[in-house]
NUKE-371634 format. One line per field, with one value per residue (C-alpha): chain; residue number from 0; x, y, z. Coordinates in steps of 0.02 Angstrom, whole numbers, plus 50000, padded with zeros to 5 digits. Layout:
gudo: (A, ...)
lovo: (NUM, ...)
X: (X, ...)
Y: (Y, ...)
Z: (Z, ...)
//
This chain:
gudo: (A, A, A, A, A, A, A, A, A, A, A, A, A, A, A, A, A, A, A, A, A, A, A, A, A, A, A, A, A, A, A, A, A, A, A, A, A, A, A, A, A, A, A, A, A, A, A, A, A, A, A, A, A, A, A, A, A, A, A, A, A, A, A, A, A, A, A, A, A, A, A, A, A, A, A, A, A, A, A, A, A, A, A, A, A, A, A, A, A, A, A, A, A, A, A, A, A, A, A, A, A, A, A, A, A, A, A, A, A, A, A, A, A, A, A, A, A, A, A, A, A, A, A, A, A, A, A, A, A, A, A, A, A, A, A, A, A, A, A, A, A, A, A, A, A, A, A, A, A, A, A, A, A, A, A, A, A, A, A, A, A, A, A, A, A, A, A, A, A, A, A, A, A, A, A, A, A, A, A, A, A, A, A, A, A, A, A, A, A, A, A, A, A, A, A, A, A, A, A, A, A, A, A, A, A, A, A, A, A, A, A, A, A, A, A, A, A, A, A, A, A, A, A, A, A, A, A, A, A, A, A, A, A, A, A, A, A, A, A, A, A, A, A, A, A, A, A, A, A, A, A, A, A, A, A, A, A, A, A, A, A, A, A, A, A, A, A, A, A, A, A, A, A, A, A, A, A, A, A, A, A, A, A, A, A, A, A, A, A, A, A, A, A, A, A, A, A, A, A, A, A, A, A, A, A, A, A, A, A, A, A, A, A, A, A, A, A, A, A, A, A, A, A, A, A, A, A, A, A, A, A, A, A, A, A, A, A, A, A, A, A, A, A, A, A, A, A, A, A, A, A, A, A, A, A, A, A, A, A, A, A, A, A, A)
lovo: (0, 1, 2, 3, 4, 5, 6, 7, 8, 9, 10, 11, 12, 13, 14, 15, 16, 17, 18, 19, 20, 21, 22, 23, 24, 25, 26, 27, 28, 29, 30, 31, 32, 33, 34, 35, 36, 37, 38, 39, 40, 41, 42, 43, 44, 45, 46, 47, 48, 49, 50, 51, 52, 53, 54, 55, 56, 57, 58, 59, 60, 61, 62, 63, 64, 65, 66, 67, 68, 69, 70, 71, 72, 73, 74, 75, 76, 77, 78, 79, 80, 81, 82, 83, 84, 85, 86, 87, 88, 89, 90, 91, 92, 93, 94, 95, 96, 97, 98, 99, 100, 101, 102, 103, 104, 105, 106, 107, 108, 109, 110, 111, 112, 113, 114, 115, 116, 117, 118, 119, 120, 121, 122, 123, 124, 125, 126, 127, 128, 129, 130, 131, 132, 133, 134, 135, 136, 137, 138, 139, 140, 141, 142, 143, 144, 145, 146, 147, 148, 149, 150, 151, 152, 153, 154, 155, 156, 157, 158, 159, 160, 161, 162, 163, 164, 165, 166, 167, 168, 169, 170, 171, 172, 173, 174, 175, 176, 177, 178, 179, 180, 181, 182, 183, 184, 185, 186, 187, 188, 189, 190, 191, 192, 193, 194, 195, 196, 197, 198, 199, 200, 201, 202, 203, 204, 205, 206, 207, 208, 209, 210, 211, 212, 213, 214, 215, 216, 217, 218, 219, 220, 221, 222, 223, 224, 225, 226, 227, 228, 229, 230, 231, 232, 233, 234, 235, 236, 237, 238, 239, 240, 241, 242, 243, 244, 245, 246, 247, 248, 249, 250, 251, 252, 253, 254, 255, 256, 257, 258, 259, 260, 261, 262, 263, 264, 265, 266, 267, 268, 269, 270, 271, 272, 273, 274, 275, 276, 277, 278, 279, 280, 281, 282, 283, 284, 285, 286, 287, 288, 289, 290, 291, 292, 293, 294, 295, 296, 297, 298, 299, 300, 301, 302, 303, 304, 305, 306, 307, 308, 309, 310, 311, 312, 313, 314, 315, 316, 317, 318, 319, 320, 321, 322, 323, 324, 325, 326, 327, 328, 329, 330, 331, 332, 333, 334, 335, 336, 337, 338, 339, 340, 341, 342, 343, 344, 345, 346, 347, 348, 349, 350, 351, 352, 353, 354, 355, 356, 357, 358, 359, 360, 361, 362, 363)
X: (50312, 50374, 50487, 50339, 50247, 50380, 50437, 50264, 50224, 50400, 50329, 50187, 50285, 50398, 50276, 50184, 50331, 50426, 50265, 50298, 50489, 50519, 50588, 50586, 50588, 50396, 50352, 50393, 50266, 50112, 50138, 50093, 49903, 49942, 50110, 50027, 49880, 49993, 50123, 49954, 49889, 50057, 49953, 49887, 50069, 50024, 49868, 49988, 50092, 49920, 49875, 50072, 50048, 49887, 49957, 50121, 50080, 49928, 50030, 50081, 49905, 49839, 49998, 49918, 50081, 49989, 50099, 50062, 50028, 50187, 50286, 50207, 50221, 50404, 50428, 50334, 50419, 50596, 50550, 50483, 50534, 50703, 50712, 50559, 50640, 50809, 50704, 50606, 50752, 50837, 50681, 50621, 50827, 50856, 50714, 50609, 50714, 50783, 50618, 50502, 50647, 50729, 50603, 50453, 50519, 50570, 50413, 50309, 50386, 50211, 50162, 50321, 50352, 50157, 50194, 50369, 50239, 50104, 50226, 50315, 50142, 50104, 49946, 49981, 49856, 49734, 49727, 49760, 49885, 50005, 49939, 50035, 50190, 50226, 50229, 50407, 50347, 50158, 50188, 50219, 50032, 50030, 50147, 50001, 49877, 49991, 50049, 49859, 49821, 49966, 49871, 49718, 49801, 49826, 49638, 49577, 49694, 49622, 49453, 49519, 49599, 49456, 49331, 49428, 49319, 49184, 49286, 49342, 49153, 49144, 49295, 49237, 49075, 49130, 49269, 49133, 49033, 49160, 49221, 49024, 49014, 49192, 49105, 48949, 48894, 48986, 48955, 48964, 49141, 49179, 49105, 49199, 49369, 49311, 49296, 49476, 49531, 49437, 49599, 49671, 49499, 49502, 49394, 49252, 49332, 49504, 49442, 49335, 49480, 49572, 49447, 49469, 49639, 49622, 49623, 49442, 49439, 49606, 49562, 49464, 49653, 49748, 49594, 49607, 49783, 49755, 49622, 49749, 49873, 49730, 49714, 49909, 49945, 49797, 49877, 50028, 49978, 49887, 50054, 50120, 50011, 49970, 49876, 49998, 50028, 49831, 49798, 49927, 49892, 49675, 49732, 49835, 49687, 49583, 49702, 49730, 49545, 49482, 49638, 49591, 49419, 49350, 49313, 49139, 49126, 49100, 49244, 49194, 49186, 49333, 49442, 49367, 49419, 49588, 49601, 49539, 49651, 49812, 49766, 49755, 49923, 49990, 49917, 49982, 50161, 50149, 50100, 50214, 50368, 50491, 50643, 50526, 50456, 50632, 50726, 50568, 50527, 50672, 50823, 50894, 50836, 50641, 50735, 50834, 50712, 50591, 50747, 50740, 50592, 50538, 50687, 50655, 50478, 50525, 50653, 50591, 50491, 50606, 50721, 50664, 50581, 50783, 50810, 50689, 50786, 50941, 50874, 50891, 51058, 51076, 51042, 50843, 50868, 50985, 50893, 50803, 50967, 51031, 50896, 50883, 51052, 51028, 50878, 50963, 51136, 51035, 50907, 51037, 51115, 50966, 50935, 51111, 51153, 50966, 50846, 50953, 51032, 50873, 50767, 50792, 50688, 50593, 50689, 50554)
Y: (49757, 49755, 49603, 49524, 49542, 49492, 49340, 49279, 49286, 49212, 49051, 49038, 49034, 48895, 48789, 48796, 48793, 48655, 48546, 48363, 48387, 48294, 48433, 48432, 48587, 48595, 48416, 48486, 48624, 48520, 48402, 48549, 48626, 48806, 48781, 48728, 48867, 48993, 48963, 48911, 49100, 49188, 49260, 49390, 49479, 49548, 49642, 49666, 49773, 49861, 49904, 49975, 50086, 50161, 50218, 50285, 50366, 50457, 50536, 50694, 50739, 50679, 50794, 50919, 50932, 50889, 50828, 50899, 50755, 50781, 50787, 50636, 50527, 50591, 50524, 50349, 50334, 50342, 50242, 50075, 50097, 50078, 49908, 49842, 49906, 49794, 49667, 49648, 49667, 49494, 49434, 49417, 49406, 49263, 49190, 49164, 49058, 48961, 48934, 48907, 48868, 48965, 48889, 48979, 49138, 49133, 49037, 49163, 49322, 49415, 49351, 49384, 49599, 49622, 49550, 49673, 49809, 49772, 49741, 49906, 50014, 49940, 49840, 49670, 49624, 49677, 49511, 49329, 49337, 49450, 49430, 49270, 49347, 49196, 49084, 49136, 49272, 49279, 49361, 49544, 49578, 49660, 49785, 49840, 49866, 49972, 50077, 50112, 50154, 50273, 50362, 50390, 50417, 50614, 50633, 50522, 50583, 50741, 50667, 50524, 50647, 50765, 50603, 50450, 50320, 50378, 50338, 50180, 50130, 50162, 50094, 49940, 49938, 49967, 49813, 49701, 49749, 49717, 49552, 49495, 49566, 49463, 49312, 49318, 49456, 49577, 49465, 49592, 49623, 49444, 49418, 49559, 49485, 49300, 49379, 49490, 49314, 49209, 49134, 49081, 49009, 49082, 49000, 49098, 49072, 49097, 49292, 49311, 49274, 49398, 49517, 49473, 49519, 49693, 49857, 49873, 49714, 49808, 49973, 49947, 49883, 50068, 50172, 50062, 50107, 50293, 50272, 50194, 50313, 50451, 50371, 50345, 50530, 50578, 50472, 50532, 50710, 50659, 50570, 50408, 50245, 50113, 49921, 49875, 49723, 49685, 49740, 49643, 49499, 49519, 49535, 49373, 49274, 49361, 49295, 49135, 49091, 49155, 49079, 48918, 48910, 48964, 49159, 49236, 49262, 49141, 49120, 49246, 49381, 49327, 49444, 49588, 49492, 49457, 49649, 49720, 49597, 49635, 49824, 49785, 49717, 49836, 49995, 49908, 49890, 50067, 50130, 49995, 50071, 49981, 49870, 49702, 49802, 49886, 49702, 49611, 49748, 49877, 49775, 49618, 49502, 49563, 49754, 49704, 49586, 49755, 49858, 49757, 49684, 49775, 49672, 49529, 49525, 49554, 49415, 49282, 49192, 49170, 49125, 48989, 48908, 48931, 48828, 48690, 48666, 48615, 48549, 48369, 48389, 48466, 48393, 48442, 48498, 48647, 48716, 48826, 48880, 48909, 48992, 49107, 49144, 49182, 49292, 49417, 49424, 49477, 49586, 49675, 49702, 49796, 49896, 49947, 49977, 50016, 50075, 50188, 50273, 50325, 50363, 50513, 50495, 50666, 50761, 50757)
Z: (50320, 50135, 50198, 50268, 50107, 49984, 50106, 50093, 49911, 49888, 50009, 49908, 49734, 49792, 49871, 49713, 49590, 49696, 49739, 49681, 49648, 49799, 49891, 50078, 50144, 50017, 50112, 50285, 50249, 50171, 50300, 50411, 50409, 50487, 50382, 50235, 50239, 50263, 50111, 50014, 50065, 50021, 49868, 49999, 50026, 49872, 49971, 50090, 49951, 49889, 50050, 50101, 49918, 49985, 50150, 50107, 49929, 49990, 50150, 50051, 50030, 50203, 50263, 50167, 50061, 49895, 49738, 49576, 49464, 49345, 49501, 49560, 49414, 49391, 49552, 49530, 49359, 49430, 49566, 49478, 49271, 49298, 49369, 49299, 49118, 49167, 49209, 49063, 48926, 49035, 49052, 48856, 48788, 48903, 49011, 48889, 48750, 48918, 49006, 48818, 48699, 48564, 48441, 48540, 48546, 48351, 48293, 48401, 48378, 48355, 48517, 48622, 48523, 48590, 48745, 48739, 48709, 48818, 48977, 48947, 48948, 49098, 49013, 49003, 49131, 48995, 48901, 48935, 48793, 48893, 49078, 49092, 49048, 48907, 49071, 49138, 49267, 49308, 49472, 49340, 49316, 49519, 49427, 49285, 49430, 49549, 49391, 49343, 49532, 49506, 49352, 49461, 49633, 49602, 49554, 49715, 49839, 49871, 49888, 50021, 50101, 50115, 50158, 50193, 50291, 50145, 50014, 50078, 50093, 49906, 49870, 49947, 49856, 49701, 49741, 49803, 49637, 49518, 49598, 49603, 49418, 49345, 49420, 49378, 49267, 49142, 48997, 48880, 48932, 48933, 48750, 48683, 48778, 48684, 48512, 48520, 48544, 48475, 48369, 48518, 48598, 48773, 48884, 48975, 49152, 49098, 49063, 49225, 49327, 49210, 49273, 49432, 49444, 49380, 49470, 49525, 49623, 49733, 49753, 49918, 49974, 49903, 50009, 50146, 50144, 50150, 50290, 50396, 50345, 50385, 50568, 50593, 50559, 50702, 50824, 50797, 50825, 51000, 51075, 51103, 51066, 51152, 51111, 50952, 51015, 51051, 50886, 50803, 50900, 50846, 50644, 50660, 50747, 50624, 50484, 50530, 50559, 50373, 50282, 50391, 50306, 50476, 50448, 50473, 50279, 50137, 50031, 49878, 50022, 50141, 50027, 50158, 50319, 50233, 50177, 50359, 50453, 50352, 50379, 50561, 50560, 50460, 50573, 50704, 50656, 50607, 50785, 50860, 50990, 51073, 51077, 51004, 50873, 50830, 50822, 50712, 50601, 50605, 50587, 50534, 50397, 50373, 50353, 50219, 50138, 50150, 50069, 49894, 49909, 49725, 49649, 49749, 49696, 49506, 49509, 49605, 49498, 49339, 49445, 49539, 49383, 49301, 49473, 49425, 49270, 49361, 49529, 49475, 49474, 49651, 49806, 49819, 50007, 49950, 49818, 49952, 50036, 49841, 49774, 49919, 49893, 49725, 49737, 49874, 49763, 49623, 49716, 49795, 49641, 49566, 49715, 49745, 49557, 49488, 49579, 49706, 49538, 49482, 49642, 49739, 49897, 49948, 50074, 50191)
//
């Protein structure tokens, strides 16, 4: 499922990024509509991430095998800091004076330390001047809001645990409350945001969005997570499952009809049909037995995208806009075979070399 998610957002960067570059493998897809839709919707693998952090961090408590919160964030810091560390030092050294120009990064020095700062705290999705990431990887604010659900998780996973449909009700209100409030309310928020940057003349909407991209509009995805995770460790205990495939096959209908612009739900509120659909699917692969199941999900190229899909979703970005630079020069219908290339060499890499030297899985 991490494959799935990190496949997706990885459509939707290059479709974007490569869009008017007369690349063909982009023009095969927008000629498409379901093609087009779906590489347009690739933003939601990120839900799909959200969703897979709710359900698999809350399982110690659910298992009743609660982590004491230094234990926890020990855990959580080995697992992510590492990389993300790596990443950042390459990332500011030599992304950014490629990407911007050596002039930029020397002319606004102020601007890229605090963005050094901000990035390593884990709070750069705190202010348009660092939730961009100085243009070079914008996909890096998912990594503030997962870190600050990490902060909170050993405080609310006792009470999911305890009462987890009830706390994914409130989750969901308090979602559907701040998403209503960054669009259309909150002004005092927004006016303080407008005069901390009032030298650099942030526009109203460029600060709601910022809003909107912060963790209160994604913690109904990290409860829904432990709900399902709730459900999946009941069925477990009562035997073998049946009706993955009829779920699976009801979240992708489900899917396909609200990214489609032909859900039940107006656009500001499709996020829930999105959110309960990829929850679907995800349940479903989690309950899922079998030889077809094994072969799509188990094995193969989705297992190893899944493997490094945290490098492959720090990476992918800076790389593919370091491919832009020298497309013209290639042959535009293998800079998608190239790139891919690329990205797995150098995700590997980090997993093999980074992230396995610092994490030590539990030995449950």
């Amino acid at each position: 499922m991490r494959g799935i998610a990190v496949a997706w957002v990885l459509l939707f960067h290059y479709t974007a990024l490569r869009s008017g570059m007369g690349d063909p493998w982009v023009q095969a897809i927008e000629a498409s509509t379901l093609g087009n839709a779906i590489a347009r919707s690739g933003y939601l693998g990120v839900d799909l991430f959200f969703l897979l952090s709710g359900f698999l961090l809350a399982l110690p408590w659910l298992e009743g095998n609660a982590l004491h919160a230094r234990e926890f964030y020990a855990r959580r810091l080995r697992r992510i800091v590492p990389a993300y560390y790596v990443h950042l030092a390459v990332l500011f050294a030599l992304f950014v004076p490629l990407l911007r120009g050596i002039e930029y990064w020397r002319s606004d020095f102020y601007v890229v330390a605090w963005n050094g700062i901000a990035h390593a705290l884990f709070l750069h999705n705190t202010s348009p001047l660092t939730s961009g990431s100085l243009a070079v990887n914008g996909a890096l604010w998912t990594l503030a809001v997962e870190a600050q659900f990490y902060l909170l998780l050993p405080l609310l996973a006792p009470i999911a645990a305890r009462r987890p449909l009830a706390s994914t009700l409130v989750a969901t209100f308090i979602a559907g409350a701040w998403q209503w409030g960054a669009r259309h309310d909150l002004q005092w928020l927004v006016a303080w945001q407008m005069s901390v940057g009032s030298h650099w003349g942030w526009p109203e909407g460029v600060l709601r969005h910022l809003l909107l991209t912060q963790l209160p509009s994604y913690i109904a995805h990290f409860a829904l997570g432990a709900l399902l995770a709730s459900l999946w460790l009941r069925q477990a205990r009562a035997g073998p499952a049946r009706g993955a495939f009829t779920l699976a096959f009801a979240a992708i209908t489900l899917l396909l009809a609200t990214i489609l612009g032909r859900g039940l739900l107006p656009g500001q509120h499709a996020w829930i049909a999105t959110t309960l659909s990829l929850g679907t699917l995800l349940f479903a692969a989690s309950i899922a037995r079998g030889s077809l199941a094994a072969s799509a999900l188990a094995r193969g190229p989705l297992a190893f995208a899944g493997r490094v899909s945290y490098s492959a979703y720090l990476w992918q970005v800076p790389l593919l806009l370091a491919f832009n630079i020298v497309a013209p020069a290639l042959n535009a219908g293998l800079v998608l075979p190239l790139y891919l290339a690329a990205l797995a060499a150098v995700s590997w890499l980090s997993w093999r070399f980074i992230e396995l030297r610092f994490w030590k899985p539990s030995p449950r």
